[in-house]
C-alpha positions as CSV (number, residue, x, y, z in Angstrom):
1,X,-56.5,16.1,11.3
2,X,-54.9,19.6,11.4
3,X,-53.3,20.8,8.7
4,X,-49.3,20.0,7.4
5,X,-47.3,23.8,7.2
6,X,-45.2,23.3,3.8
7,X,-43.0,25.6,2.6
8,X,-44.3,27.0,-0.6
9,X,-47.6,27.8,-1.9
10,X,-48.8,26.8,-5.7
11,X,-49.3,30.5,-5.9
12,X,-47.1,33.2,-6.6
13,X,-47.3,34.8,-3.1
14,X,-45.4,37.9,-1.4
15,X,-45.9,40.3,1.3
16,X,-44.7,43.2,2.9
17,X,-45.1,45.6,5.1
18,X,-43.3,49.5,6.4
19,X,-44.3,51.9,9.2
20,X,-45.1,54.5,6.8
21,X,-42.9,58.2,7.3
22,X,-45.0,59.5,9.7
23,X,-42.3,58.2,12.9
24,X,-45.9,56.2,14.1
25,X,-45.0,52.3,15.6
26,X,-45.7,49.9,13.3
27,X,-49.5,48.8,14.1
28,X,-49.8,46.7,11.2
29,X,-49.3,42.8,11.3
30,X,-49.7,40.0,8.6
31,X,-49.3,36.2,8.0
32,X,-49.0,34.4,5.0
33,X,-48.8,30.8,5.8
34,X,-48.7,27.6,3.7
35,X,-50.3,24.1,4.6
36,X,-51.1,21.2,2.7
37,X,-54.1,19.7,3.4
38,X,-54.5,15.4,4.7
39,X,-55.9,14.8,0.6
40,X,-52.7,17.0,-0.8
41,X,-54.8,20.0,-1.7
42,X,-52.5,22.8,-1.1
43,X,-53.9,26.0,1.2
44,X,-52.3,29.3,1.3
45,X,-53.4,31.9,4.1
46,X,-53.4,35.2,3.8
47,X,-53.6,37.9,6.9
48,X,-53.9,41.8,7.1
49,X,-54.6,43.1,10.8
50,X,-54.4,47.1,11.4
51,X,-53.9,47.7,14.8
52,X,-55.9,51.0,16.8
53,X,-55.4,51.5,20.3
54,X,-52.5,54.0,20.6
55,X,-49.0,53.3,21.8
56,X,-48.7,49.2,21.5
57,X,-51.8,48.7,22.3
58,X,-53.1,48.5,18.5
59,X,-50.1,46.6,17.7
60,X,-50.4,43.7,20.6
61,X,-54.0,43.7,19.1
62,X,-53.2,43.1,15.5
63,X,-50.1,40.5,16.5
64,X,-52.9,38.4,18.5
65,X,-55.7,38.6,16.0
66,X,-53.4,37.4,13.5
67,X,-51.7,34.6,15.5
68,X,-55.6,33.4,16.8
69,X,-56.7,33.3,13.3
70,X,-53.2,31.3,11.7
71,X,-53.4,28.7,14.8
72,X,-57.1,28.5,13.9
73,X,-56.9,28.0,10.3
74,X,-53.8,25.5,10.9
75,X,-56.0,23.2,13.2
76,X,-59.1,22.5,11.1
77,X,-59.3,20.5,8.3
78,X,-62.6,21.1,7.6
79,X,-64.0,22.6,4.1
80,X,-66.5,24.8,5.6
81,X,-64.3,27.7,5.7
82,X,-67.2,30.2,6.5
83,X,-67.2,28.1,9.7
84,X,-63.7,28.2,10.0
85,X,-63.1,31.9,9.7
86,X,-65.8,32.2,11.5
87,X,-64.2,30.5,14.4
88,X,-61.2,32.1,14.2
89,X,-62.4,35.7,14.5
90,X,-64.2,34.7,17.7
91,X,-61.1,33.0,18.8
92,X,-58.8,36.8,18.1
93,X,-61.8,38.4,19.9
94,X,-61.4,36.2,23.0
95,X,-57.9,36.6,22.8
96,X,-58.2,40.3,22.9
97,X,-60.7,40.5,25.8
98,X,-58.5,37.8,27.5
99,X,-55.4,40.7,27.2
100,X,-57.6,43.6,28.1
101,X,-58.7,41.9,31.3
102,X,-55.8,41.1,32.6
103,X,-53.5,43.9,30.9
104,X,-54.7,47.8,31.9
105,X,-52.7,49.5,29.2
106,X,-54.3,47.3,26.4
107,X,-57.8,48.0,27.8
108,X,-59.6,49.2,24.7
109,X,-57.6,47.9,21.9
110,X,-59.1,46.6,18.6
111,X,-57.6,46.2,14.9
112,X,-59.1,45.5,11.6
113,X,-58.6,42.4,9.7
114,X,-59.1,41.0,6.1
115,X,-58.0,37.3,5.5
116,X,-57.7,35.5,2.4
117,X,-57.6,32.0,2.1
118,X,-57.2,29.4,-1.0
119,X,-58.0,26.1,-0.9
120,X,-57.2,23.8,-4.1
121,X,-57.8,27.5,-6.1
122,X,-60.7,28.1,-4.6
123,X,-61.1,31.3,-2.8
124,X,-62.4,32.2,1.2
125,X,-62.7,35.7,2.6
126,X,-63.4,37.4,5.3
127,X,-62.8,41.0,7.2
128,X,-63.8,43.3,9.7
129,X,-63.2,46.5,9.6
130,X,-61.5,49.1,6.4
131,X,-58.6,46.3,5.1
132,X,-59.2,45.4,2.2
133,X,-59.5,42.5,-0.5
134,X,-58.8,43.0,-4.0
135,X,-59.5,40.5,-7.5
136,X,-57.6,40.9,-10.6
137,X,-59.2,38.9,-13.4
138,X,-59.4,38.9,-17.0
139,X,-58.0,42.4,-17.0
140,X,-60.6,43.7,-14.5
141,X,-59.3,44.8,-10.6
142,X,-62.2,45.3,-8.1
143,X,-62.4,45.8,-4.5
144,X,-64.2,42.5,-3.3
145,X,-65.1,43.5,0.4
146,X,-66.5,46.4,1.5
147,X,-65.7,49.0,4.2
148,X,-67.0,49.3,7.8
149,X,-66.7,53.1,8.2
150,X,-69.3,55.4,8.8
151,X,-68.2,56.8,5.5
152,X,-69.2,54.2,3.7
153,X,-72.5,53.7,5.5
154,X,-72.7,57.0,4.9
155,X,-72.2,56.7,1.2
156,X,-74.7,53.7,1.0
157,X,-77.2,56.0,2.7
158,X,-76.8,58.6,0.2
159,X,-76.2,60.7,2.6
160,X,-72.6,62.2,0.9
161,X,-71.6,61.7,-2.3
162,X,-68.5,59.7,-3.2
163,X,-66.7,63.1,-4.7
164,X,-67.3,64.4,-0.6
165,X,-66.0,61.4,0.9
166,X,-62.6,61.4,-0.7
167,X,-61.8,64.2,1.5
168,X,-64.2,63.9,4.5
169,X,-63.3,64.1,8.2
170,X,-64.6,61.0,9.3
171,X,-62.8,58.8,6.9
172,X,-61.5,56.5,8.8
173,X,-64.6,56.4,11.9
174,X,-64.9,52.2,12.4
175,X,-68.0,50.8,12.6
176,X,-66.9,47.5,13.1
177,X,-63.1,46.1,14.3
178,X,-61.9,43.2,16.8
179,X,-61.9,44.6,20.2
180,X,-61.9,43.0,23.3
181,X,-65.4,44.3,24.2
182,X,-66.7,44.1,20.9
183,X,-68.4,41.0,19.6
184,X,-67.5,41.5,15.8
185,X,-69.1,39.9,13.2
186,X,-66.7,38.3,10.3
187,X,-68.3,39.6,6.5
188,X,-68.4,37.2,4.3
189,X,-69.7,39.0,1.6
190,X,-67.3,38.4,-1.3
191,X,-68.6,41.1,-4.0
192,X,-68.2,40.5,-7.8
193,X,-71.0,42.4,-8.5
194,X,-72.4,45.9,-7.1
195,X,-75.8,45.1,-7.7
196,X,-75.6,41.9,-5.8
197,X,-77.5,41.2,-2.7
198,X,-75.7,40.3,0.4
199,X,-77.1,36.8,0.1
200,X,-75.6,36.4,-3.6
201,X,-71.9,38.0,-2.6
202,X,-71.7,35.4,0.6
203,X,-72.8,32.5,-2.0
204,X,-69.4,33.5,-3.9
205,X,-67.3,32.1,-1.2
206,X,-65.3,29.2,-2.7
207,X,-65.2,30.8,-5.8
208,X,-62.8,29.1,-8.3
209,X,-59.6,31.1,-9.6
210,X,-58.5,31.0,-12.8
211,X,-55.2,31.3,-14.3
212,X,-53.8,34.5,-14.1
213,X,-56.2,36.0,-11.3
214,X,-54.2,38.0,-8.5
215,X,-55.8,38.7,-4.7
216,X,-54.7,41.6,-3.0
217,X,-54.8,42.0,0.6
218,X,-53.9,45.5,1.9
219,X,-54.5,47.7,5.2
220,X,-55.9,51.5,4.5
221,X,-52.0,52.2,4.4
222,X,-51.9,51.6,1.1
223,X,-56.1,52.2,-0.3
224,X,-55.8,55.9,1.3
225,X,-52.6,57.1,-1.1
226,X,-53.2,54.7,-4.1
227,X,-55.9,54.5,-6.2
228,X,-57.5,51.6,-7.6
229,X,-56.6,52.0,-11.3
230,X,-52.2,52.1,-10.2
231,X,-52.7,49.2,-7.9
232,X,-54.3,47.5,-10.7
233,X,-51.4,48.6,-13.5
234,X,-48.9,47.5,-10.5
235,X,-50.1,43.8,-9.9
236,X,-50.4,43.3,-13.4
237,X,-47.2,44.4,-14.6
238,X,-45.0,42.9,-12.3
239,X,-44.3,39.4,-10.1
240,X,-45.6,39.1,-6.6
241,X,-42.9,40.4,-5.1
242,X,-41.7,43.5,-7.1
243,X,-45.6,44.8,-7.2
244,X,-45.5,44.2,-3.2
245,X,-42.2,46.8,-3.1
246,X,-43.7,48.8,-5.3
247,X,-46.8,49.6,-3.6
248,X,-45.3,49.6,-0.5
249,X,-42.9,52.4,-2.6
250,X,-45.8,54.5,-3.9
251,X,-47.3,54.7,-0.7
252,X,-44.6,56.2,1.2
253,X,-44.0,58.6,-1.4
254,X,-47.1,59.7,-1.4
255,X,-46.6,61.1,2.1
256,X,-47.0,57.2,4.0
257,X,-49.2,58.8,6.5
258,X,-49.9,55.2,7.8
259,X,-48.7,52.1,7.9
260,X,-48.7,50.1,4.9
261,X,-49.1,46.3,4.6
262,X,-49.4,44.6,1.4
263,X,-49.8,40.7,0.0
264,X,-50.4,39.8,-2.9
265,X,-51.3,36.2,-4.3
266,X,-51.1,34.9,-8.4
267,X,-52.4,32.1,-10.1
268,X,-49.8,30.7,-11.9
């Protein structure tokens, strides 16, 4: 049975999103959707998608990646959400290849996503690409996924140091995005811990928020101009809502290079 769309969430939730100062289209798209499931456990959805592809290309790409993965999510009832998300990536990708084909001006689009997803306070990820998934707990805010950028592989490697890559030209080279012609696998590593394997970061799927944890969904908009430690004294200080604006504000006045998409979701 597919899931019920409701109203509200049991979380505090709030997005946002702005084109940034730079006159760019808006390439970004998000969803934050609420369901209820056929047992009454409530699910809240949360979706980042940063469109590339130049003119509307990247933001057809991110608007269909994000409407695959919603319709997706909406029609399973299932509690293997690894599956799930899973499915739904493959579903944007088909979408996108789908468009491409029949579509010459989108031919070679392809947008990041990162995706969010609590069940009953228990929390699902995935992404592809540099969007970005934050935790807030017990006073602590850590980035939870990781990168695909040649700079980060590059900074795995050893091969720069991280001082080097804060300013490096290759920032924002994708490794891995949903593109038509790409087959892109969904990471489902969900890191607490740096020194965790891969294996240990995708067992943390389904892990159990507490009260007073915050998620953080964001495109590079908003990780390229703000640093981890103001994000952090933003979603702690204020509701949902206000930290959203805030970010968003930050961002912009930073020089908003980029687009900037932002959602955040509290534990009451």
């Amino acid at each position: 049975m597919p899931l019920t769309p409701v109203s509200e969430s049991e979380l505090l939730a709030a997005a946002g999103t702005h084109p940034g100062e730079s006159g760019k289209n808006n390439e970004d798209n998000y969803a934050l959707a609420f369901f209820r499931a056929s047992n009454g456990d409530p699910v809240t959805l949360a979706v980042v998608a940063d469109g590339v592809g130049g003119n509307r290309a990247g933001e057809i790409a991110s608007s269909l990646t994000v409407r695959a993965i919603v319709e997706e999510v909406a029609q399973s009832e299932g509690t293997d959400y690894v599956a799930v998300l899973t499915r739904a990536i493959q579903q944007a990708t088909a979408v996108l290849a789908e468009h491409s084909r029949i579509f010459f001006e989108y031919v070679g689009m392809g947008t990041t996503c990162a995706v969010a997803l609590v069940r009953a306070r228990r929390l699902y990820t995935t992404y592809v690409g540099d969007s970005r998934l934050y935790l807030l707990r017990r006073g602590q805010f850590q980035q939870i996924s990781i990168d695909h950028t040649w700079l980060q592989a590059a900074v795995d490697r050893k091969l720069i140091s991280a001082e080097e890559a804060a300013s490096h030209p290759n920032q924002h080279v994708l490794l891995r995005y949903i593109g038509g012609r790409v087959n892109a696998k969904p990471d489902f590593r969900l890191i607490l811990d740096g020194a965790e394997t891969a294996e240990q970061s995708e067992a943390n799927q389904g892990l159990l928020l507490e009260s007073g944890d915050a998620v953080l969904v964001c495109s590079d908009g908003l990780s390229d101009l703000v640093t981890n430690n103001e994000i952090s004294a933003v979603v702690r200080e204020y509701r949902p809502q206000v930290a959203v604006e805030q970010l968003i504000t930050l961002a912009r006045q930073r020089g908003g290079h980029d687009n900037i998409t932002v959602i955040v979701l509290r534990v009451p």
